[in-house]
VOMAR-870595 format. One record per residue (C-alpha): x, y, z; residue number from 1; residue in one letter. Coordinates in Angstrom, 3 decimals, padded with zeros to 6 digits, m for minus. Example, Ala and Ser with C-alpha at 12.3 -4.5 7.8 and 13.67 -1.06 7.14 Angstrom:
BEGIN
pt u = 012.300, v = m004.500, w = 007.800, pos = 1, code = a .
pt u = 013.670, v = m001.060, w = 007.140, pos = 2, code = s .
! end
This chain:
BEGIN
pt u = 000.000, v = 000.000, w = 000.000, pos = 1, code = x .
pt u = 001.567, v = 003.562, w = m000.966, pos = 2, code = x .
pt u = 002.138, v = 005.796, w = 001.786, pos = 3, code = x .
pt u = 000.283, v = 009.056, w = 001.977, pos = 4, code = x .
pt u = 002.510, v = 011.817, w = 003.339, pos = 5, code = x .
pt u = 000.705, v = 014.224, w = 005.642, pos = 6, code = x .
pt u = 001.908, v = 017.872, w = 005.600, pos = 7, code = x .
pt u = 001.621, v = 020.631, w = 008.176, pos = 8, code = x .
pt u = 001.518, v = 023.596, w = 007.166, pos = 9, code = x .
pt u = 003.245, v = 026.651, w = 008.860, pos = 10, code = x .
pt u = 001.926, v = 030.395, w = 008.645, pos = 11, code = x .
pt u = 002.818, v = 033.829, w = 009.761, pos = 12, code = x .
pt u = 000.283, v = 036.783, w = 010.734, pos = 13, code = x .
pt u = 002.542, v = 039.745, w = 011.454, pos = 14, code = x .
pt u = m000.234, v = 041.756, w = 013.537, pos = 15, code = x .
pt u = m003.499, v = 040.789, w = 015.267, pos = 16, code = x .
pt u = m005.618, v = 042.595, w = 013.153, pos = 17, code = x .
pt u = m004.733, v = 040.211, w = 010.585, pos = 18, code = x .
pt u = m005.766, v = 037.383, w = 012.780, pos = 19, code = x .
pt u = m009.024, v = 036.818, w = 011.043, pos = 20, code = x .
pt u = m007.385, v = 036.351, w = 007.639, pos = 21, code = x .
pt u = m005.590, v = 033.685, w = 008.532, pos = 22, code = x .
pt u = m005.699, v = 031.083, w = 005.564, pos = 23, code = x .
pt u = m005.048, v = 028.038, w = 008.270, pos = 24, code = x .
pt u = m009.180, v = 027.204, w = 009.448, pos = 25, code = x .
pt u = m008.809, v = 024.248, w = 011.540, pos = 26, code = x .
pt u = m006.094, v = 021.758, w = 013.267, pos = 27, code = x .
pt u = m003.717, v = 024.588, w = 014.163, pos = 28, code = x .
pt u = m001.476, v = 025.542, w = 017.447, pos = 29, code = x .
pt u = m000.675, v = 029.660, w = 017.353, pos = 30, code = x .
pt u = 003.267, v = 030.164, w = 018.605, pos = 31, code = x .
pt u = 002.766, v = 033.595, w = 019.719, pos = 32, code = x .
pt u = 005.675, v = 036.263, w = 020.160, pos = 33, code = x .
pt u = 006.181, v = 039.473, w = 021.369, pos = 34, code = x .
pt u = 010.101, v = 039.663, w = 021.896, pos = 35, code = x .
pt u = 010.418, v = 043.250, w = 023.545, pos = 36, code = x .
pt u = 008.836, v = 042.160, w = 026.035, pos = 37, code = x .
pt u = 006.112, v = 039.832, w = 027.107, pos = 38, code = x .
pt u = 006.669, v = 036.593, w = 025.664, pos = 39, code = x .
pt u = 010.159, v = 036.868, w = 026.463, pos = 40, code = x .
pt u = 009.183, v = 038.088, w = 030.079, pos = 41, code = x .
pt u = 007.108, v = 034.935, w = 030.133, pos = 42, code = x .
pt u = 009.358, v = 032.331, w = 029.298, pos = 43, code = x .
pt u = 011.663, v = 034.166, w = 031.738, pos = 44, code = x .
pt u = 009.093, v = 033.516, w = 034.587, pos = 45, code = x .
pt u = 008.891, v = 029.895, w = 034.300, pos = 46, code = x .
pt u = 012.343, v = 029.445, w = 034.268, pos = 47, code = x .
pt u = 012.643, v = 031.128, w = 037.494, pos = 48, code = x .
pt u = 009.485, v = 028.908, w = 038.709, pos = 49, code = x .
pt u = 006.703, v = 030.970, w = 038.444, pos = 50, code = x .
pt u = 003.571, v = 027.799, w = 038.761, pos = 51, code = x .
pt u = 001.461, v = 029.739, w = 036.488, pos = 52, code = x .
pt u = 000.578, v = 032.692, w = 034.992, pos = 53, code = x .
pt u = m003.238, v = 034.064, w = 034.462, pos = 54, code = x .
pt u = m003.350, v = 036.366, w = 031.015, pos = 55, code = x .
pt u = m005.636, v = 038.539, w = 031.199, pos = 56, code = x .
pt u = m006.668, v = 041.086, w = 028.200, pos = 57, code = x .
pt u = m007.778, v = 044.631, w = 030.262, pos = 58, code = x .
pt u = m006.256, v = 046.920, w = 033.034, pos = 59, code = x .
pt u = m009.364, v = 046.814, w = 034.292, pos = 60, code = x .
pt u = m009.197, v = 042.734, w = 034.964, pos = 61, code = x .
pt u = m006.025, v = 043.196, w = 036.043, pos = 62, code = x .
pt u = m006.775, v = 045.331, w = 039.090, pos = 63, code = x .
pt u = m009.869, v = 043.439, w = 039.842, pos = 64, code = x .
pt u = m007.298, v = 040.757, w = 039.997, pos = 65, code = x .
pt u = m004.670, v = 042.495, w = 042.233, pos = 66, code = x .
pt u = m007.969, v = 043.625, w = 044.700, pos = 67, code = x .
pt u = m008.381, v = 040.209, w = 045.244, pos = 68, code = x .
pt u = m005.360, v = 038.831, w = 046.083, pos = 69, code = x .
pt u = m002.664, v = 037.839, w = 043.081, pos = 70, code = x .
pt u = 000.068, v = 039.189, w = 042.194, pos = 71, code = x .
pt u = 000.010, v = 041.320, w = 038.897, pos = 72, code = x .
pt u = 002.338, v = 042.153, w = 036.455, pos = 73, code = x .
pt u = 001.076, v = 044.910, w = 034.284, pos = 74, code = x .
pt u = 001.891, v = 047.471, w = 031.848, pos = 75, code = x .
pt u = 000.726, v = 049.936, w = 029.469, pos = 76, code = x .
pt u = 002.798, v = 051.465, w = 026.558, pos = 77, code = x .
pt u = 005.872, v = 050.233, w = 028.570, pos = 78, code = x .
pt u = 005.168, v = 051.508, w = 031.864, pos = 79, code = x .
pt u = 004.468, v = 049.976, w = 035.180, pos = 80, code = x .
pt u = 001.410, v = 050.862, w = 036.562, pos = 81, code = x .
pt u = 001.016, v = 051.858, w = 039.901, pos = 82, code = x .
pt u = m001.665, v = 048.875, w = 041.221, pos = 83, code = x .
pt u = 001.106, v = 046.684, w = 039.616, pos = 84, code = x .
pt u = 003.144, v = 044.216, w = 041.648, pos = 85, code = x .
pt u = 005.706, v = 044.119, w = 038.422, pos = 86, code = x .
pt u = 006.145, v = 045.689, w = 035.314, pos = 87, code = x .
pt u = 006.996, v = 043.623, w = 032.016, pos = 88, code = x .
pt u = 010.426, v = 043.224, w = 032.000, pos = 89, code = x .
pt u = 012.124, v = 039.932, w = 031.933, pos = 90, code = x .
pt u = 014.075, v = 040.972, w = 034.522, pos = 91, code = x .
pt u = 011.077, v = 041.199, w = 037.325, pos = 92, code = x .
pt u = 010.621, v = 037.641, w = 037.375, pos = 93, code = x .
pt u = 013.492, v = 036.308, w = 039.685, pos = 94, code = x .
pt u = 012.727, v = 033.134, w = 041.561, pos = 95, code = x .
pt u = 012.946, v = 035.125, w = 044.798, pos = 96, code = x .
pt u = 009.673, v = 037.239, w = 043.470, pos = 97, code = x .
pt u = 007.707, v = 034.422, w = 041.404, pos = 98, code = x .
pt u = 008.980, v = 030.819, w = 042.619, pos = 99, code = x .
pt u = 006.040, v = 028.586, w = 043.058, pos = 100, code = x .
pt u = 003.471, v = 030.972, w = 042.520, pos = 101, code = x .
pt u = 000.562, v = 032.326, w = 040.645, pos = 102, code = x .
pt u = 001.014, v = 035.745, w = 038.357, pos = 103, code = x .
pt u = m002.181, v = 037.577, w = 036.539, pos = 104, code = x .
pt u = m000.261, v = 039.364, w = 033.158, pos = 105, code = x .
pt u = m001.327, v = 042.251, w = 031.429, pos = 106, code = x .
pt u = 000.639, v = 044.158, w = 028.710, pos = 107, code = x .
pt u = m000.212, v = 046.373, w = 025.448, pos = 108, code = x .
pt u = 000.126, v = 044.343, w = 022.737, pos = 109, code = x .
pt u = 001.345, v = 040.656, w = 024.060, pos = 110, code = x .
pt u = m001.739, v = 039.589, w = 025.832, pos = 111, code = x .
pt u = m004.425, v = 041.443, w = 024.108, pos = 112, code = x .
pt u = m002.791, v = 039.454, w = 020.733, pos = 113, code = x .
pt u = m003.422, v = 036.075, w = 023.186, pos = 114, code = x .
pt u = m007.130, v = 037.179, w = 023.927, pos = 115, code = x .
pt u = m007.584, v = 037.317, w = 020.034, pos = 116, code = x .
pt u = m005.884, v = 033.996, w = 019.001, pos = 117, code = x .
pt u = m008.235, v = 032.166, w = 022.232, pos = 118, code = x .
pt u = m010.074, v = 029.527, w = 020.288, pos = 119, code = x .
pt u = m006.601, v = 027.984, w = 018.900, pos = 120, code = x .
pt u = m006.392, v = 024.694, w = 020.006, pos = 121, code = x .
pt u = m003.359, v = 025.996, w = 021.782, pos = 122, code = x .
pt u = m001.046, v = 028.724, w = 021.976, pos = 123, code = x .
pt u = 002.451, v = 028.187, w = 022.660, pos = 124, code = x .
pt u = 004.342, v = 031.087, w = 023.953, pos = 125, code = x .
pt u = 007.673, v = 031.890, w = 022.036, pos = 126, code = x .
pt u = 010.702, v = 033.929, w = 021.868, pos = 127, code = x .
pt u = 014.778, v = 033.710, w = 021.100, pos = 128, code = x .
pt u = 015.675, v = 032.630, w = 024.467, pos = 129, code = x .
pt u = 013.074, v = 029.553, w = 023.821, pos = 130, code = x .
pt u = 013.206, v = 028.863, w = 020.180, pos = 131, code = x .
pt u = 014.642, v = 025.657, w = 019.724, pos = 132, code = x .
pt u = 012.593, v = 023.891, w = 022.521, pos = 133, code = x .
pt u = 009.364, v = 025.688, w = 021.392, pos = 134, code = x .
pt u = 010.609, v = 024.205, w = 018.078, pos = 135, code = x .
pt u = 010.634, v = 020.475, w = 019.066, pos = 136, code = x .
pt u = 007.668, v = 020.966, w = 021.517, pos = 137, code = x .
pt u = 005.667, v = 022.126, w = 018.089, pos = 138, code = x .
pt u = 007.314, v = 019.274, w = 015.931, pos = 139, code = x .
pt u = 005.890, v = 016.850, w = 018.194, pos = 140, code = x .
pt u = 001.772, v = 018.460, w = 018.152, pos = 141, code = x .
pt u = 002.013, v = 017.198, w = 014.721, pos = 142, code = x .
pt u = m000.474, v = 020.341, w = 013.961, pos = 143, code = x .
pt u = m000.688, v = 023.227, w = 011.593, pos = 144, code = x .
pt u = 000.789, v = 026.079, w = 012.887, pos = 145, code = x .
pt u = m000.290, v = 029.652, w = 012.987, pos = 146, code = x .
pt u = 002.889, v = 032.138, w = 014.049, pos = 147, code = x .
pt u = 001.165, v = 035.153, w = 015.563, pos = 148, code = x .
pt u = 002.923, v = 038.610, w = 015.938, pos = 149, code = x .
pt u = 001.778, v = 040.893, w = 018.588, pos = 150, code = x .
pt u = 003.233, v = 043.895, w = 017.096, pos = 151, code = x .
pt u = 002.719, v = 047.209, w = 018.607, pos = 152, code = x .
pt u = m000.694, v = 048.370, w = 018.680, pos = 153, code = x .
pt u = m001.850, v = 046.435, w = 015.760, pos = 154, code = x .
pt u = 000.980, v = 047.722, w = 013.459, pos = 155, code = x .
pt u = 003.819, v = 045.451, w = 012.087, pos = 156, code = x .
pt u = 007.079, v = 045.130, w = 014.610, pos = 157, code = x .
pt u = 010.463, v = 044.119, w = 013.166, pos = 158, code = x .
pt u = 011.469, v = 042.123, w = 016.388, pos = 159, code = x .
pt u = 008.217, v = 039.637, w = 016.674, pos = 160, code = x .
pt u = 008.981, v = 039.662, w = 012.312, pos = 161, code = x .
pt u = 012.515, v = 037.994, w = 012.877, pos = 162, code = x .
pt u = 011.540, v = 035.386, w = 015.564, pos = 163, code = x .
pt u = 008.331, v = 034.452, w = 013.085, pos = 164, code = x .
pt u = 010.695, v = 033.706, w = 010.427, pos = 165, code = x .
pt u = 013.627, v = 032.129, w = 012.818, pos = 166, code = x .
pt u = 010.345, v = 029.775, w = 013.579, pos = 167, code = x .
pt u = 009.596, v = 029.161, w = 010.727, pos = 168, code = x .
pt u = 012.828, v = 028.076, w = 008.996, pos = 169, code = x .
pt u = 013.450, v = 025.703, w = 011.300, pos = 170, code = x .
pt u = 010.185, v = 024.202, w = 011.370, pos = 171, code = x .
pt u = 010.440, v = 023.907, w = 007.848, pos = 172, code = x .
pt u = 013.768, v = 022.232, w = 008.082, pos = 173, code = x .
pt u = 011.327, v = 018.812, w = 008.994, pos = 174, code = x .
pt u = 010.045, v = 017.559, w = 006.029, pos = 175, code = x .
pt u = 006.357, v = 016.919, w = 007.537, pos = 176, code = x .
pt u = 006.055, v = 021.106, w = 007.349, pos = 177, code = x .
pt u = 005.794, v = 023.158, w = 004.614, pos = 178, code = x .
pt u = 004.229, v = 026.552, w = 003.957, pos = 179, code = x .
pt u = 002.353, v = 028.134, w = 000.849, pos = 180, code = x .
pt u = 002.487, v = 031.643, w = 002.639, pos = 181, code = x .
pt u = 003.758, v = 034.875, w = 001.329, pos = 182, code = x .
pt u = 003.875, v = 036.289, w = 005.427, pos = 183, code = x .
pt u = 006.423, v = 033.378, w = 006.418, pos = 184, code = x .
pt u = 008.805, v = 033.696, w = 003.221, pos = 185, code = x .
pt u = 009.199, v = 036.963, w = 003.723, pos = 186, code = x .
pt u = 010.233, v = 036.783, w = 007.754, pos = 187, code = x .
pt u = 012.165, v = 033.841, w = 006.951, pos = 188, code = x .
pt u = 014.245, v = 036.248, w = 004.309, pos = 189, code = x .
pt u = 014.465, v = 039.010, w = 006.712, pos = 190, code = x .
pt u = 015.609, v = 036.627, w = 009.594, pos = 191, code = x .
pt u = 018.003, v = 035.600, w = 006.759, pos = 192, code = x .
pt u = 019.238, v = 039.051, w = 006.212, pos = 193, code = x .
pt u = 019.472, v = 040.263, w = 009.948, pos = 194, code = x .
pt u = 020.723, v = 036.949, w = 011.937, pos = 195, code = x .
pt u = 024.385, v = 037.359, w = 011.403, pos = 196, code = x .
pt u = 023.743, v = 040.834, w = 013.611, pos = 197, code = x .
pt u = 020.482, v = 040.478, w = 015.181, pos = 198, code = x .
pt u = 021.433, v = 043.368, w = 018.447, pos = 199, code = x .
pt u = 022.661, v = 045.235, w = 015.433, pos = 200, code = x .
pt u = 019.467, v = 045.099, w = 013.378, pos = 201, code = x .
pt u = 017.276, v = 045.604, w = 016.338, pos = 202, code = x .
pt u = 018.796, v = 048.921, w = 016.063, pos = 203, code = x .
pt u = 016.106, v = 049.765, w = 013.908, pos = 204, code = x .
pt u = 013.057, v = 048.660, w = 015.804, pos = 205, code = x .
pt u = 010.680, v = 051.319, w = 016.835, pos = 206, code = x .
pt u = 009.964, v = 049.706, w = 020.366, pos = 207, code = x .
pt u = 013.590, v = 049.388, w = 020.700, pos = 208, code = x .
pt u = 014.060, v = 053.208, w = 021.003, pos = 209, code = x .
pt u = 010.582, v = 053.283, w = 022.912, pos = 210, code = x .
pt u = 012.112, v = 051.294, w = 025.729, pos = 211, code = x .
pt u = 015.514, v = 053.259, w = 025.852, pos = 212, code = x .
pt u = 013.572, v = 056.685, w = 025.921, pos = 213, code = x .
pt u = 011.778, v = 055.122, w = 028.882, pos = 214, code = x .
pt u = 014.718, v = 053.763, w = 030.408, pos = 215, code = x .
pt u = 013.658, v = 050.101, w = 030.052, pos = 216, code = x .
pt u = 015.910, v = 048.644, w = 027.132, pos = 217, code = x .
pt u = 018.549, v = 046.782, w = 029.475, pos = 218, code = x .
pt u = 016.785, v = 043.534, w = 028.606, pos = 219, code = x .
pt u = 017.307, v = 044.013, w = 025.135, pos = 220, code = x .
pt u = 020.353, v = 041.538, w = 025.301, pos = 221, code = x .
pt u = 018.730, v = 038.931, w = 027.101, pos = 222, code = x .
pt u = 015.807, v = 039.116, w = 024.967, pos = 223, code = x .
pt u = 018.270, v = 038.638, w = 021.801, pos = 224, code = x .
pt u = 019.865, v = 035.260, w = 023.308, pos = 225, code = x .
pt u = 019.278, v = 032.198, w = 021.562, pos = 226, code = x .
pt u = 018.490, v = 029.285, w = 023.913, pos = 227, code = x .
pt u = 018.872, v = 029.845, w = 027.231, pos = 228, code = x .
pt u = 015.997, v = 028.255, w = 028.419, pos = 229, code = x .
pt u = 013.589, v = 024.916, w = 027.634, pos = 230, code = x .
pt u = 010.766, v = 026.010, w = 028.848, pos = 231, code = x .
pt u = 007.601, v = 025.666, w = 026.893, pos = 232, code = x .
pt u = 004.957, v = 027.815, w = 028.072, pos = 233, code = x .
pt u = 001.496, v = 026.960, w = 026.893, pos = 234, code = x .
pt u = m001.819, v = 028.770, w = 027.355, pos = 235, code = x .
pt u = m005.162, v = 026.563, w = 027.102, pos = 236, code = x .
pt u = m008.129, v = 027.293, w = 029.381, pos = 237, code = x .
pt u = m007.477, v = 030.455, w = 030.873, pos = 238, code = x .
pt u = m003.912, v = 030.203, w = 032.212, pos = 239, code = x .
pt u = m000.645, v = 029.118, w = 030.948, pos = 240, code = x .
pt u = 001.598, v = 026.599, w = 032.686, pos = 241, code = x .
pt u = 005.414, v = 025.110, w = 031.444, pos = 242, code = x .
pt u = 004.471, v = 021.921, w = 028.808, pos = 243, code = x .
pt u = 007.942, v = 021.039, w = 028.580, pos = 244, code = x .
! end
């Protein structure tokens, strides 16, 4: 009997507004990414033990949250605000402050782009410092796969752009994957053009210079690093926990 070869595909959607166009209907996992910061502030808390995190999509959820008890991390346009328990920088999330326990998450773009992408069958939180375990934890779904940008306010964001095609390529390196979209072609050339000097192309991100004018950018190089973690964090239900 001849085998029939199944393929996955793999596609990009570089901002949430686009989230409704997405060409992949059914069978899909959405790798979401917001490098500067929240997906990288994520993976960051699990490593440092945090038991699980509760996303939530409005300020004002995320002070009902804080009045009753949790601990919130929370942010808007960069800044900490001042119900907050942390803001959104990797760098928050020692062990000391988040070690066995529960965190309620709120940020601009990173969360709000989670709200949108909800009725995935899963979403699988991503970023530099986790791409190669995200990688193999996505290989093994055996799913389509829907890489989601957060962007900044709904616009298009070099940094989540260069993870999406970083994903992609090496998803694509299994032959079970392949993709028949414009989106991921073009981040996987871009990712292409800028790895070689990725702090140096960063220079040219819009958030990047948002966060220095605010002070916030020494997480920038952390945020860059390849692999430094294998945690996989994955949001189904209503809160996220490590899968990995």
């Amino acid at each position: 009997m001849r085998q029939i070869n199944v393929f996955h595909s793999v596609e990009v959607c570089f901002t949430p507004r686009l989230f409704g166009d997405i060409q992949t209907k059914e069978n899909y996992i959405v790798a979401l990414v917001d490098i500067l910061r929240a997906t990288t502030s994520i993976c960051a808390a699990f490593e440092n033990g945090v038991q699980r995190i509760i996303p939530v999509a409005t300020l004002e959820a995320a002070k009902s949250m804080k009045e009753q008890g949790f601990l919130v991390a929370s942010e808007l346009d960069g800044k900490k605000l001042d119900f907050a328990d942390f803001g959104n920088s990797a760098f928050n999330f020692t062990r000391e402050s988040v070690g066995g326990k529960t965190l309620v998450y709120c940020t601009t773009n990173g969360t709000r782009a989670l709200d949108i992408a909800r009725h995935a069958e899963k979403i699988a939180i991503g970023a530099f410092i986790n791409l190669t375990a995200l990688t193999e934890w996505l290989l093994r779904q055996e799913k389509n796969i829907v890489i989601l940008c957060s962007g900044w306010k709904n616009k298009f964001c070099l940094e989540d752009a260069l993870f999406a095609g970083a994903l992609a390529e090496k998803l694509l390196e299994n032959p079970s994957f392949c993709t028949h979209c414009d989106s991921a072609h073009a981040a996987m050339d871009l990712w292409n053009v800028a790895s070689a000097d990725l702090p140096g192309y960063i220079e040219k991100a819009a958030h990047r210079h948002r966060l220095k004018k605010l002070e916030l950018d020494d997480v920038i190089p952390y945020s860059l690093k390849l692999d430094t973690t294998k945690v996989v964090p994955v949001f189904e239900g209503k809160e996220i926990r490590d899968e990995q």
